[in-house]
C-alpha positions as CSV (number, residue, x, y, z in Angstrom):
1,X,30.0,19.0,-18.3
2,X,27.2,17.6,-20.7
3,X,24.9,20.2,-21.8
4,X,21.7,19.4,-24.3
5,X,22.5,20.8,-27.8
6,X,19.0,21.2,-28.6
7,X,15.4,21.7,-27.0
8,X,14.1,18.3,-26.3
9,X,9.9,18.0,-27.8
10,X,7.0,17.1,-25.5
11,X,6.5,14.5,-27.7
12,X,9.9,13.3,-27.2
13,X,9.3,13.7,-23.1
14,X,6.4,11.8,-23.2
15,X,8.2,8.9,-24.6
16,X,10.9,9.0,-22.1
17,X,8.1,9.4,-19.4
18,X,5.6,6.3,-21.0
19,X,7.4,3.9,-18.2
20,X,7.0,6.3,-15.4
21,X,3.5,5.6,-14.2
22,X,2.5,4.2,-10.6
23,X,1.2,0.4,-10.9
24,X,-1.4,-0.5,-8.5
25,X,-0.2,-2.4,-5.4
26,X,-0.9,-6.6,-5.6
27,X,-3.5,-7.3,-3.5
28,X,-4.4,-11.0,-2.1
29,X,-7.5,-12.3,-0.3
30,X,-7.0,-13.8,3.3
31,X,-8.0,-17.5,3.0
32,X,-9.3,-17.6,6.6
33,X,-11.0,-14.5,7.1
34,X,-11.6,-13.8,3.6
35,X,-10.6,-10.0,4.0
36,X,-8.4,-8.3,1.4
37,X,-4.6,-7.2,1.8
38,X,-1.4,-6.6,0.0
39,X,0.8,-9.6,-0.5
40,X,3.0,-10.7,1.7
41,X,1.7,-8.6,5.1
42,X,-0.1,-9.3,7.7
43,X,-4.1,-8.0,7.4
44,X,-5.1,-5.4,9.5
45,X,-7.5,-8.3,11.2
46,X,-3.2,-9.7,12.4
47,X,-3.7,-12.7,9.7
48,X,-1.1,-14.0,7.8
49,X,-1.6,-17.1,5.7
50,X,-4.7,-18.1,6.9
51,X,-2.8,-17.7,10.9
52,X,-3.4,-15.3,13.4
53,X,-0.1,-13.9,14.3
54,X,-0.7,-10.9,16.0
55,X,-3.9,-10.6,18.8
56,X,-4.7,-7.0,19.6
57,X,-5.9,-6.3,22.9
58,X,-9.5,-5.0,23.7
59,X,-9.8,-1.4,23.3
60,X,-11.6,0.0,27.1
61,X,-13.1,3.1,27.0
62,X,-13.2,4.8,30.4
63,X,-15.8,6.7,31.4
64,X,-14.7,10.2,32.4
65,X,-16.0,11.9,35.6
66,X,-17.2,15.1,34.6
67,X,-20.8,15.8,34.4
């Protein structure tokens, strides 16, 4: 089994590390509705390229009957 001869430096870690960082997601702007969203989903409005795919229904509220 491999084991590390010697201690390896923080400098050292660092470098192996310097790739490691999170990169921001790619963000695109709707061309219908204008609204911001990450590329290649549908927007939380259910537009995709400008097209509504997906129609949400109305949310209801009902009223309750205590008072």
């Amino acid at each position: 089994m491999a084991v590390a001869k010697s201690r390896k430096s923080r400098a050292r870690r660092g470098m192996r590390r310097a790739h490691s960082a999170l990169s921001a997601p790619a963000l695109s702007v709707d061309a219908a509705t204008g609204e911001t969203h990450r590329r290649h989903h549908v927007s939380p409005d259910g537009y995709y390229k400008g097209r509504q795919v997906v129609v949400r229904k109305p949310v209801v509220e009902e009223e309750s009957g205590e008072e």
